[in-house]
C-alpha positions as CSV (number, residue, x, y, z in Angstrom):
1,X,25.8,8.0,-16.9
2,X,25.6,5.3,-19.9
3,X,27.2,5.9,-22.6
4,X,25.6,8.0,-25.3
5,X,26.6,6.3,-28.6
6,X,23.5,3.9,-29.8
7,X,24.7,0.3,-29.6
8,X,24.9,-1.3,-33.0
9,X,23.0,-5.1,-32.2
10,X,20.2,-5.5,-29.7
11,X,21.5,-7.0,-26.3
12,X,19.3,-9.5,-24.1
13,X,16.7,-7.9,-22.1
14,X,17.7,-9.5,-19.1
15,X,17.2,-8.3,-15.6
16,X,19.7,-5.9,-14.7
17,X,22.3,-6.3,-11.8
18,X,20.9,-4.6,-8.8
19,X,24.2,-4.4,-6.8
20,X,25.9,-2.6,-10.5
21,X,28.2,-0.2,-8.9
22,X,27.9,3.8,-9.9
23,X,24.6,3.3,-12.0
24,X,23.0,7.0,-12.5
25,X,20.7,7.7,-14.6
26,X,21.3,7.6,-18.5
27,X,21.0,10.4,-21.2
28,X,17.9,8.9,-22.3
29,X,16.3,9.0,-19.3
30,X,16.5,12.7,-18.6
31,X,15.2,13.4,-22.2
32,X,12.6,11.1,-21.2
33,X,11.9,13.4,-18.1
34,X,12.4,16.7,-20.3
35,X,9.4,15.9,-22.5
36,X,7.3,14.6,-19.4
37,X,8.2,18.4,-17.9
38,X,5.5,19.9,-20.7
39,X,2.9,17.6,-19.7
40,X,3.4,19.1,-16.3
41,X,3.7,22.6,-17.4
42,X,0.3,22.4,-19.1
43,X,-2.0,20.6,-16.3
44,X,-0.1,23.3,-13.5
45,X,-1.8,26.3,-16.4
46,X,-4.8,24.3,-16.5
47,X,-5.2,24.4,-12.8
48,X,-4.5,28.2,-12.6
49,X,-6.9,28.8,-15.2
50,X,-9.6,26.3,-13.2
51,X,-8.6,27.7,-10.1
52,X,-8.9,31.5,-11.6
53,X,-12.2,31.1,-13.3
54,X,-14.1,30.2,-9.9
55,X,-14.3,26.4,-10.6
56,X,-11.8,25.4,-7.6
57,X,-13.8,21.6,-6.8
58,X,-14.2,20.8,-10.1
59,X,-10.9,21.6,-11.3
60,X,-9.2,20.2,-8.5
61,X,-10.8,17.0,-9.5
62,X,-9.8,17.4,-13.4
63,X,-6.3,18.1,-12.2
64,X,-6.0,15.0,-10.4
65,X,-7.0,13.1,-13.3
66,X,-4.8,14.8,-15.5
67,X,-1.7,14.4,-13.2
68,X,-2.2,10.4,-12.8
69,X,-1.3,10.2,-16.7
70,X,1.6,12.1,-16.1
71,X,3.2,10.4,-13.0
72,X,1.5,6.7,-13.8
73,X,3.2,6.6,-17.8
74,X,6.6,8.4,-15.7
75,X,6.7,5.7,-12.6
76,X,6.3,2.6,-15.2
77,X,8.8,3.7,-17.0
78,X,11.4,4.2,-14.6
79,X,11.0,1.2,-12.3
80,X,11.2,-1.1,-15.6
81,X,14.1,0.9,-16.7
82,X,15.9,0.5,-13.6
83,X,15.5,-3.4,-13.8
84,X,15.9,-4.1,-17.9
85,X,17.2,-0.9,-19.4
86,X,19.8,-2.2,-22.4
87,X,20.2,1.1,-24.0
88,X,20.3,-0.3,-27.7
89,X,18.8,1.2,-30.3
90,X,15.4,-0.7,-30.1
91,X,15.1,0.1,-26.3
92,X,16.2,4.1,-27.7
93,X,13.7,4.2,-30.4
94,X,10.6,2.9,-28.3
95,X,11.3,5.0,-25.5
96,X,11.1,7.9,-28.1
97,X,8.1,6.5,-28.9
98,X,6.8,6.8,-25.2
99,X,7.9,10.2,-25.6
100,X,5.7,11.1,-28.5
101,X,2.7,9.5,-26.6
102,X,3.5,11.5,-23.6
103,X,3.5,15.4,-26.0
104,X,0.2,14.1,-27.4
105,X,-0.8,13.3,-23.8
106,X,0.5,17.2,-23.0
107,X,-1.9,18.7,-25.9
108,X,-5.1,16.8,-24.5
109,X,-4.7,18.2,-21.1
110,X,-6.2,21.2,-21.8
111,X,-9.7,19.5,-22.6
112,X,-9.1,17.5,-19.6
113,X,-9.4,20.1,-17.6
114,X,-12.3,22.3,-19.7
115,X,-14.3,21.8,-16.3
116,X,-17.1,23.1,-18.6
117,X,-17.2,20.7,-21.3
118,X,-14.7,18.5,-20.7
119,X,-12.3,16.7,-23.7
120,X,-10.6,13.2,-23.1
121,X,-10.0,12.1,-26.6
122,X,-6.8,13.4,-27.1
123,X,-5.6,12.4,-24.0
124,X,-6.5,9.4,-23.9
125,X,-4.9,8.9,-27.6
126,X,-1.5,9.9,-26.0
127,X,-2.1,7.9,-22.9
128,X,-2.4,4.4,-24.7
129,X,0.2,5.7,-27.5
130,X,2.7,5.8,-24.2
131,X,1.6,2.5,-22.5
132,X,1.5,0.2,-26.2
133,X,5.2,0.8,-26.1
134,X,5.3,-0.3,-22.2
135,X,3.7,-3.5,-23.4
136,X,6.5,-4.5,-25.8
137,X,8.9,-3.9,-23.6
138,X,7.7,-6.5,-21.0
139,X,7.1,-8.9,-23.8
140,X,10.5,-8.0,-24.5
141,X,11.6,-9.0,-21.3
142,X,9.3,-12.3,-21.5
143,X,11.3,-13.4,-24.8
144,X,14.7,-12.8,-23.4
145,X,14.7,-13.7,-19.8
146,X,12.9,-17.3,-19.0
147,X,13.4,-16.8,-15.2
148,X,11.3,-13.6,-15.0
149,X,8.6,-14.4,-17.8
150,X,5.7,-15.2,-15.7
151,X,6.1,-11.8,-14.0
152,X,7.0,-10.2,-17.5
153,X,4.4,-11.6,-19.2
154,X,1.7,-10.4,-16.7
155,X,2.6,-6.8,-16.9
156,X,2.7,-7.2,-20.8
157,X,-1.0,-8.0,-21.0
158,X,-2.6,-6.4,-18.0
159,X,-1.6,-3.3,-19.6
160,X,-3.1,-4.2,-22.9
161,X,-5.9,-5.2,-21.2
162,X,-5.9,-1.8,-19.5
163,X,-5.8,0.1,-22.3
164,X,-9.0,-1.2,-24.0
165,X,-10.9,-0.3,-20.8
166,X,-9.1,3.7,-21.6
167,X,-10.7,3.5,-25.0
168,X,-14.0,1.9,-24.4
169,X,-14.0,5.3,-21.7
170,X,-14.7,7.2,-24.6
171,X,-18.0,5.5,-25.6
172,X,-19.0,6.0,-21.7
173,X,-21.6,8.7,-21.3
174,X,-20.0,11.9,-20.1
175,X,-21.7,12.3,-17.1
176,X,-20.1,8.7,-16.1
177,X,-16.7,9.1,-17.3
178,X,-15.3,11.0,-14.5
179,X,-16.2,7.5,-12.0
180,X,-15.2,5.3,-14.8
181,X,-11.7,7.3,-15.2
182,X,-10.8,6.4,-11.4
183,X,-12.2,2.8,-12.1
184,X,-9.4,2.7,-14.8
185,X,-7.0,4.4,-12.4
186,X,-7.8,1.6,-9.3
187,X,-7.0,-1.1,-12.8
188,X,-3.9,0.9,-13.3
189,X,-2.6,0.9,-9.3
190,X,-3.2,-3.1,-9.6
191,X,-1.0,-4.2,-12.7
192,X,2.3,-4.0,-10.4
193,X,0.5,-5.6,-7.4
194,X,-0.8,-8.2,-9.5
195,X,2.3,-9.2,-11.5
196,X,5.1,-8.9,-8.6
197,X,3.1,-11.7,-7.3
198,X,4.6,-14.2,-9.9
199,X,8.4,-13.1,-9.0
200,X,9.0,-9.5,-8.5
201,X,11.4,-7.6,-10.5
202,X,14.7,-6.4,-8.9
203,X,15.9,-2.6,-8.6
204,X,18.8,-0.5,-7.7
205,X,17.9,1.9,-5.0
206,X,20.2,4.4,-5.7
207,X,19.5,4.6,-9.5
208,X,15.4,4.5,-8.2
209,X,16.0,7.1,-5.9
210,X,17.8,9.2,-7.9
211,X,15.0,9.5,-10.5
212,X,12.3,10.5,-8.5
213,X,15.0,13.0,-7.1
214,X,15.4,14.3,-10.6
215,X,11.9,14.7,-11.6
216,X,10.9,16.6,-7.9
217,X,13.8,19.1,-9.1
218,X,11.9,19.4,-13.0
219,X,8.2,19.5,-11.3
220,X,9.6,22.3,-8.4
221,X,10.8,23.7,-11.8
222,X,7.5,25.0,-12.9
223,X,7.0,27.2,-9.4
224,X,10.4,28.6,-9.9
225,X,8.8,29.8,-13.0
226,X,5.7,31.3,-11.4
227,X,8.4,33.1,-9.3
228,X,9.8,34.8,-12.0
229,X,6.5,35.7,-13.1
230,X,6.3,37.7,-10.0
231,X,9.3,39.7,-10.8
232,X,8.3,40.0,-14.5
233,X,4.8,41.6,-13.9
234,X,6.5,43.7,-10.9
235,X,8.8,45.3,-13.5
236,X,6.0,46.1,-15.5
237,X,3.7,46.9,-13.4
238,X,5.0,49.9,-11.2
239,X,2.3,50.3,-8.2
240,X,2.0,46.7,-7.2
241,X,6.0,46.8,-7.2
242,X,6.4,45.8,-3.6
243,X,4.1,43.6,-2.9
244,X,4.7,41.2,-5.8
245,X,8.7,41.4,-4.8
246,X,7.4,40.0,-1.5
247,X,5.8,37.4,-3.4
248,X,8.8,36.6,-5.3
249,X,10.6,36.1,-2.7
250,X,8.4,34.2,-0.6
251,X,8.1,31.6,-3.5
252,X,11.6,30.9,-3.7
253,X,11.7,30.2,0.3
254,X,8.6,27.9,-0.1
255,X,10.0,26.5,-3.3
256,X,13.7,25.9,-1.7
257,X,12.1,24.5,1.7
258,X,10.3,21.9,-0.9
259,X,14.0,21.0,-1.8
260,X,15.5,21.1,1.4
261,X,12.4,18.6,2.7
262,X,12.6,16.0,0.2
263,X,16.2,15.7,0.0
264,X,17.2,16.4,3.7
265,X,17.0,12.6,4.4
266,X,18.6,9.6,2.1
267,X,16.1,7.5,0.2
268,X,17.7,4.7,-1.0
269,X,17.7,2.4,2.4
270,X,14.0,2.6,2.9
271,X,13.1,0.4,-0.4
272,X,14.2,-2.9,1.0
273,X,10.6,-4.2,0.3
274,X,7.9,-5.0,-2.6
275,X,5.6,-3.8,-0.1
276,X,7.6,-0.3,1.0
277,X,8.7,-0.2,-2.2
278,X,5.1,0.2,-4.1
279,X,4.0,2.4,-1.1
280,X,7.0,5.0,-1.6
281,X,6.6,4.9,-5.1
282,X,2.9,5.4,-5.3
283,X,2.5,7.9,-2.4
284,X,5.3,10.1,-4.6
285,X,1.5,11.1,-6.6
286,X,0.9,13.6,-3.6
287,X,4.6,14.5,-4.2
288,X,4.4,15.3,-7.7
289,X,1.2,16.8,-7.7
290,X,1.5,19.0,-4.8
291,X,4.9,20.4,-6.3
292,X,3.5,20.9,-9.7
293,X,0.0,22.9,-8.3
294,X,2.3,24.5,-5.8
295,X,3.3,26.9,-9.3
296,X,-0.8,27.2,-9.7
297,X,-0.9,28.6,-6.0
298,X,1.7,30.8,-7.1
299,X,0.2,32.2,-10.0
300,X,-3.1,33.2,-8.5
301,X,-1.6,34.8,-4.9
302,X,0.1,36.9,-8.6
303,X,-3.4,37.4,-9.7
304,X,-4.7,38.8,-6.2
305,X,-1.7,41.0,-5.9
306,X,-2.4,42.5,-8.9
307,X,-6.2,42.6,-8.3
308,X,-7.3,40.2,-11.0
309,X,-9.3,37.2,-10.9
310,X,-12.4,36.8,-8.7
311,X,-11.6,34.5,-6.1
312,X,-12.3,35.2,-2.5
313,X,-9.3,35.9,-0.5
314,X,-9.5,32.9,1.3
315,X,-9.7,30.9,-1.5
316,X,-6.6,32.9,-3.0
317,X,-4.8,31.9,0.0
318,X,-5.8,28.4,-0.4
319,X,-4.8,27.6,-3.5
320,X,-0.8,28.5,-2.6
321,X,-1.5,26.9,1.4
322,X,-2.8,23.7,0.6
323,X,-0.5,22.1,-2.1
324,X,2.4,23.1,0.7
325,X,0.6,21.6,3.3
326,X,-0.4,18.1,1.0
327,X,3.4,18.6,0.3
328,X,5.1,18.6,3.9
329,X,2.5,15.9,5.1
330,X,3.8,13.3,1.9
331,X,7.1,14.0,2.3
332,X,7.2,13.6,6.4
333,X,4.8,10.0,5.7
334,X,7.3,8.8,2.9
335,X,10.9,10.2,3.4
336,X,11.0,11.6,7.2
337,X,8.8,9.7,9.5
338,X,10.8,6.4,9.2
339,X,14.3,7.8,10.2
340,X,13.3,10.6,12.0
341,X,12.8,11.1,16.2
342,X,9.6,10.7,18.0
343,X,9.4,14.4,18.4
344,X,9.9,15.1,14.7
345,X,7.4,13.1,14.0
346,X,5.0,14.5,15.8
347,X,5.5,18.4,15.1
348,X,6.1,17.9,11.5
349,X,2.9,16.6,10.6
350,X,1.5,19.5,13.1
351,X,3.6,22.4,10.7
352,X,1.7,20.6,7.6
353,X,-1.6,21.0,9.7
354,X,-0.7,24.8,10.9
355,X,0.5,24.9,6.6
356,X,-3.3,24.3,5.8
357,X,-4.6,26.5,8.5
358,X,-2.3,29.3,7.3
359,X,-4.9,29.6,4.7
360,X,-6.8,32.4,7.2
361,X,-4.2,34.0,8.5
362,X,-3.3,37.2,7.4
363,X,0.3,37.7,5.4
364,X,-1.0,33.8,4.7
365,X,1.8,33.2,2.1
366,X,4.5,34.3,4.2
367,X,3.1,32.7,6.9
368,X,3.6,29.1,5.2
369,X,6.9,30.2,4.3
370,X,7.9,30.5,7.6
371,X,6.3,27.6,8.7
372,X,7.8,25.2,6.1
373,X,11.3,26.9,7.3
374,X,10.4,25.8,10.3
375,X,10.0,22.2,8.7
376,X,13.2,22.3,7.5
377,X,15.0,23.3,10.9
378,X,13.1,20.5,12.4
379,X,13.9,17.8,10.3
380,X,17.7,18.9,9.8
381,X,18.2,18.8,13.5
382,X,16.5,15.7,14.7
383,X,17.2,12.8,12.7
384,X,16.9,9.8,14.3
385,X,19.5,6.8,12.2
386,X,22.9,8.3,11.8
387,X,23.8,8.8,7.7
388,X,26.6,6.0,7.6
389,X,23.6,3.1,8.8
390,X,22.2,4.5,4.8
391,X,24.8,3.3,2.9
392,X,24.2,2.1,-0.4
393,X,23.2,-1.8,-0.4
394,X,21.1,-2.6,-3.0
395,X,19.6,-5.7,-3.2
396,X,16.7,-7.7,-4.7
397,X,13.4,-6.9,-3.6
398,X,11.5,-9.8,-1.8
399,X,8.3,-11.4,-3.2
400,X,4.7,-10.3,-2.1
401,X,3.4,-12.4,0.7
């Protein structure tokens, strides 16, 4: 890790070495991801409390929007800090900045996802508070390294020019903003495409990898909680005793199988490309947001042990089955599929499949447990490449075509 003392002058923001051997990622990064883990904590209660009150379409729908902030502000962050990260105090004290943006961003959630009358203000304040401090940073960049300004410069103002579109949402009618928020999202997706045109920005695989690593553990962190839960309300609650046990323990298979997926195969080798690179990192939303709804899922199969809440058992089921299965699917199309056999490749995505369908089956939660055990066996035994071809050789990413 970097050194935690606060350099005294600024240092060029020049793009960083690619190749730098041992880089890991710094104290102020995991702060970073520390704050971002209560942004995730509240849109996984929001869900639950969506999911509980019988409004499972609509606040599927809120959720999504919710969790795009989250992992959008997150992503930006990291793939710039991975190619201009100085660690002086200016760098230090904007980050912080980012941070603040991303609490305010936390406290508007929960009108985000007030399916009944829902509240973007707030989030939307903390959204553009996180992204203004982006901005500088690229301009940053511009000033101090000539050889990457057009790129630089490109990210500086298409996120400016982003952000006005996020507030003029706010004057949109509500019964239009939900369409206009995923007009702003399609912007969003586009400012990397766009600028990586003009000379695209180098990164260190490892260090990249590593991060999302880091933040899968923190989101799986929040269903590890709803675990707990389990055994909490099973000590309290004598006559449901067993069955929420069962449940406790079931989560912490499903939540260690999550684990055991994601990190069975290295990352690093398979971002060799501006192209791969944008699709790993993007498709990690169906990562993220699978993980974090998994603790959601968790908290109402609590609910239906316990005979509260009004859902349907099906639906019940649902809610824990289908983040797992969106989970095993995104992993397998991002991490496994290109290193694994022919055969794993085709029964994985059949376990996700037989995940989703799970929802029907009776015992349905410890039916996906098993099955995502059965993931993991899979995967573990039939890798395709050998670990020593994924030695770390990080290089600079090609420009688009």
């Amino acid at each position: 890790m970097t050194s935690t003392s606060p350099r005294a002058s600024l240092r060029r923001m020049v793009m960083r070495d690619p190749t730098e051997p041992h880089r890991a990622a710094s104290p102020l990064e995991l702060l970073f991801d520390l704050v971002f883990v209560v942004a995730v904590s509240f849109a996984a209660q929001g869900l639950h409390h969506d999911l509980a009150g019988g409004h499972e379409l609509d606040g599927v729908v809120y959720y999504v929007m919710a969790f795009f902030g989250i992992w959008w502000a997150w992503m930006n962050f990291t793939w710039f800090a991975t190619s201009f990260d100085t660690d002086d105090w200016l760098y230090r004290i904007v980050t912080i900045v980012q941070m603040g943006g991303a609490l305010t961003y936390a406290a508007g959630i929960p009108g985000f996802l007030d399916v009944e009358h829902p509240r973007f203000a707030l989030g939307v304040v903390g959204y553009v508070i996180m992204r203004l401090p982006m901005a500088f940073q690229w301009f940053r960049a511009a000033r101090d390294d000539p050889s990457m300004r057009p790129t630089t410069l490109r990210y500086a103002w298409a996120i400016l020019v982003v952000q006005v579109f996020w507030v003029a949402l706010l004057l949109v009618p509500p019964g239009l903003q939900v369409p206009t928020f995923f007009v702003g999202v399609a912007l969003e997706l586009l400012v990397p495409v766009f600028a990586e045109r003009f000379g695209t920005t180098a990164w260190h695989r490892r260090h990249i990898t590593e991060r999302y690593g880091l933040f899968t553990i923190i989101v799986l962190g929040e269903s590890i909680l709803a675990s707990t839960n389990a055994v909490v309300d099973a000590a309290s609650v004598a006559e449901h005793l067993p069955t929420l046990i069962l449940l406790a323990a079931t989560s912490l298979v499903i939540v260690a199988a999550f684990w055991w997926l994601y990190f069975a195969l290295p990352q690093h080798d398979l971002l060799r490309g501006i192209a791969t690179a944008l699709g790993w990192g993007y498709g990690h939303y169906l990562v993220f947001a699978s993980a974090a709804a998994l603790s959601a899922g968790i908290e109402i199969a609590i609910d239906a042990s316990e005979g509260r809440g009004g859902l349907p058992p099906a639906a019940s089921a649902a809610a824990l089955a289908l983040p797992c299965a969106i989970y095993v699917f995104a992993v397998w199309l991002l991490v496994i599929r290109p290193q694994a056999s022919r055969g794993v490749n085709v029964v994985v995505p059949l376990l996700a499949l037989a995940t989703a369908v799970a929802t029907f089956a009776p015992f349905s939660a410890q039916v996906v447990a098993a099955l995502l055990v059965a993931a993991v066996i899979v995967v573990s035994r039939g890798r395709r490449v050998p670990a020593a071809v994924f030695e770390p050789t990080a290089v600079a990413a090609p420009t688009l075509p």
